[in-house]
N, C-alpha and C positions, 0 to 999 in steps of 0.2 A: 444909854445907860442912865438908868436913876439914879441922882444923887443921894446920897443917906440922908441930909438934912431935909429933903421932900418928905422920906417915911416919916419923920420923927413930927414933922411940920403936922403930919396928916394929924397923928398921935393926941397934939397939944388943940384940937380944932376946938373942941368943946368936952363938958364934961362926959355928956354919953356915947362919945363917939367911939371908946373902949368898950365899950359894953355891945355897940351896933358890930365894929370890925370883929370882938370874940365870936357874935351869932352867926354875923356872915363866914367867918372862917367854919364852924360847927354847922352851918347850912351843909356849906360846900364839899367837906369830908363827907358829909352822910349822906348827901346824892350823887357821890363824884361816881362814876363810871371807873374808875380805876382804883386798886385798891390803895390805900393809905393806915401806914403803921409809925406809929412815933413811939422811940426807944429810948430809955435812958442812956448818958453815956458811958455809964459805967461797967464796971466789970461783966462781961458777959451782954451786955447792953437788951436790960431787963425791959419786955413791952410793956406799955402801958394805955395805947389805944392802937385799935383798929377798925376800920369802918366797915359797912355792909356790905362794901364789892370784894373786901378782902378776906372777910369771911366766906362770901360766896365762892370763891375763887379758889379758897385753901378748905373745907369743908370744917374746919373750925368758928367754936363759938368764941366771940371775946372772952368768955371768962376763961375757957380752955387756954387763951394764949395771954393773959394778962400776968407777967409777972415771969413769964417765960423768956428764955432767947431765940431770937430768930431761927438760930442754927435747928430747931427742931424743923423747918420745913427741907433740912439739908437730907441728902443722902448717899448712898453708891456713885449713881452718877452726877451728881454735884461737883462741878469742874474747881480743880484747885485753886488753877491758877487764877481764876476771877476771884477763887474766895480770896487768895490772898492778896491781892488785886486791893480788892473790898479795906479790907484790912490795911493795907496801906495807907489808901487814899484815906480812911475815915480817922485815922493816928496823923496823919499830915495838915487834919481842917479843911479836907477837898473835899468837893464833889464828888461822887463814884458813878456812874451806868455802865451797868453791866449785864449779862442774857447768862442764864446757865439752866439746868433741869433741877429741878425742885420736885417736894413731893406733896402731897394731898393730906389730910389726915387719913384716907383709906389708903394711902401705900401708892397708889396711881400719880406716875411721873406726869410735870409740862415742864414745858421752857417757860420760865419767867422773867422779865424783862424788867429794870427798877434802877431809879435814880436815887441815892441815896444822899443828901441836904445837911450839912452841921446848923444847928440851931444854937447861937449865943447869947448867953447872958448880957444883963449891963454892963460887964467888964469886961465881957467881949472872950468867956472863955463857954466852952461847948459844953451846955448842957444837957440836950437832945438831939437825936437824929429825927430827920422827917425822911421817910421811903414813900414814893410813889411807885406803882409797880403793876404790870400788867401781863396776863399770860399771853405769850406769842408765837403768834399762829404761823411764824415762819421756821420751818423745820432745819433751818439753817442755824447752827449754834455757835458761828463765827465768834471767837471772843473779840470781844471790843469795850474798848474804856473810853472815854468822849472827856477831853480836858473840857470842863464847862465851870464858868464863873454866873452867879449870881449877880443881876446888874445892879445892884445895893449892895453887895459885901464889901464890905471894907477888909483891906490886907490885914490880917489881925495875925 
């Protein structure tokens, strides 16, 4: 487990070194292989970025999904019990993974597969979600929810 005072250690290294870690995180969304969506947490938990695997993946453009909720890729078969699942865990400050069918902007279902991250503020209260999230090529729609801690989260 990483201790939180290493991230924070990382933080204070030098002046630029905020400015290198934002590039490298804005690298790594926008070449990740999986798609990535960061949401506000508020009502409805309004999007506010998604990256190019996630557009690929959902046939949406960012502007299509900026300022939308999630729930638009939801549909018919979109399992409940993960959504509320989802919803638990993300009212709780947990982590979620979970698999359910989702839908395309053309109507065309998959299974997608997506860990969903509380993002805290300074004070340690959730301001964003981070989702990673991948379509899954296994035709098996087991529900599963995976207790998972971040090895830096502090119990807030």
């Amino acid at each position: 487990m990483i201790p939180s005072s290493y991230i924070t250690d990382i933080f204070s290294h030098d002046k630029n070194f905020q400015t290198i870690m934002k590039n490298m995180l804005q690298t790594t969304f926008e070449i990740s292989f999986e798609g990535v969506m960061i949401t506000e947490s508020g009502p409805g938990y309004p999007i506010i970025y998604v990256n190019p695997a996630f557009c690929a993946m959902t046939g949406y453009t960012i502007e299509e999904l900026v300022g939308r909720s999630p729930s638009i890729l939801q549909g018919e078969k979109s399992d409940q019990r993960v959504l509320a699942e989802l919803k638990e865990k993300i009212e709780k400050g947990e982590i979620f993974h979970g698999k359910t069918v989702n839908y395309r902007k053309d109507g065309l279902e998959f299974i997608m597969e997506w860990k969903i991250v509380p993002i805290r503020n300074e004070d340690g209260n959730i301001s964003h979600y981070l989702a990673i999230q991948r379509e899954s090529r296994d035709d098996e729609l087991g529900y599963q929810s995976i207790d998972t801690q971040l090895p830096f989260a502090g119990n807030h």
